[in-house]
Structure formats: structure tokens, C-alpha cells
C-alpha positions in Angstrom: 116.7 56.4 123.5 117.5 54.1 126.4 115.5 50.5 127.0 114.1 52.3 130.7 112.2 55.3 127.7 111.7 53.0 125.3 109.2 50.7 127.7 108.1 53.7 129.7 107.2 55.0 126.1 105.4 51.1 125.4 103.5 51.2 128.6 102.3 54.9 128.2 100.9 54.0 124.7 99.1 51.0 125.6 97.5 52.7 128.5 96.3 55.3 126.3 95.5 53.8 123.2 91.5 53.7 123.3 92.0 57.2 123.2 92.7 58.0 120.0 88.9 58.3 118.4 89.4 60.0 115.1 90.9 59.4 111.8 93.8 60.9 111.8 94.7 60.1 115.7 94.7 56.5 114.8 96.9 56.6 111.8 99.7 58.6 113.8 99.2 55.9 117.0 99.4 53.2 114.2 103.0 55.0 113.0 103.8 55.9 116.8 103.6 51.8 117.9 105.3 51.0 114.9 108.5 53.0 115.7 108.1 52.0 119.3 108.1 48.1 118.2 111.4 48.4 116.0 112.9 50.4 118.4 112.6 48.4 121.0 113.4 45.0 118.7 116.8 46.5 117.8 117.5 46.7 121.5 115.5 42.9 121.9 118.1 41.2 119.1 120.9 42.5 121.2 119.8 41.3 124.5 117.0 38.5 124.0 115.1 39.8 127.1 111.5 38.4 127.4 109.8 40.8 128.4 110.8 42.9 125.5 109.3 40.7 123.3 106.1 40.3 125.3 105.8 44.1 125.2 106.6 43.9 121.6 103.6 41.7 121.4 101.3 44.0 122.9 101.9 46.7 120.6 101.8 44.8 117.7 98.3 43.5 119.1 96.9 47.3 119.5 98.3 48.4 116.5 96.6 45.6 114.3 93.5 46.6 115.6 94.3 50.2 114.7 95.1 49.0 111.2 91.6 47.1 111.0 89.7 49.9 111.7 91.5 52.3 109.8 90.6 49.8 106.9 87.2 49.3 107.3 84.7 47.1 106.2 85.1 45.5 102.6 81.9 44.2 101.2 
């Protein structure tokens, strides 16, 4: 996939991920941002470009969230 896809493909996600409102919608986005991330890393290590990494970021931000509420509360 080419770095023009692979950011199209970032910015696509993070528009649309508060749509993903049941179980099973949130486990594939969290699996769908993780490929996205370390896709676009192996293409950030060549390249060092910025905005990669802020993009990179971002993802990682919605996907921890994803993660947190797949979890749950403990307690």
C-alpha cells in the first residue's frame, strides 16, 4: 500500500471512529488502527516524516480508548 492510502486510510478512520458502537465493531477498529499504525511506522522508519508520526499518534490515542472500553470497569 502506498504512504498517499496508507494516510487516506488514517484520516478515514479517525473521522469515523465514534461510529463503531457495539462490541464487536470496536474490537475489529481496535485491530484495523493497529495495522494502520505499523503500516504506516514501517514506511515512518524509512523516511522520518513528521507528520507520519503525528498521525501515528492519533491512532494510537483512538485506539487506547477503544482498548479501555472494550476492558471495562475493574472493581
Amino acid at each position: 500500500m502506498t504512504t498517499l492510502n496508507l494516510i487516506e486510510e488514517a484520516i478515514k478512520f479517525e473521522k469515523n471512529h465514534k461510529s463503531f458502537k457495539t462490541r464487536n465493531e470496536k474490537i475489529i477498529a481496535s485491530r484495523k488502527a493497529r495495522e494502520i499504525v505499523l503500516s504506516i511506522n514501517t514506511i515512518y522508519k524509512k523516511n522520518k516524516d513528521q507528520n507520519l508520526m503525528n498521525i501515528m499518534k492519533r491512532i494510537t490515542v483512538i485506539k487506547q480508548k477503544l482498548e479501555k472500553r472494550l476492558k471495562g470497569r475493574i472493581g
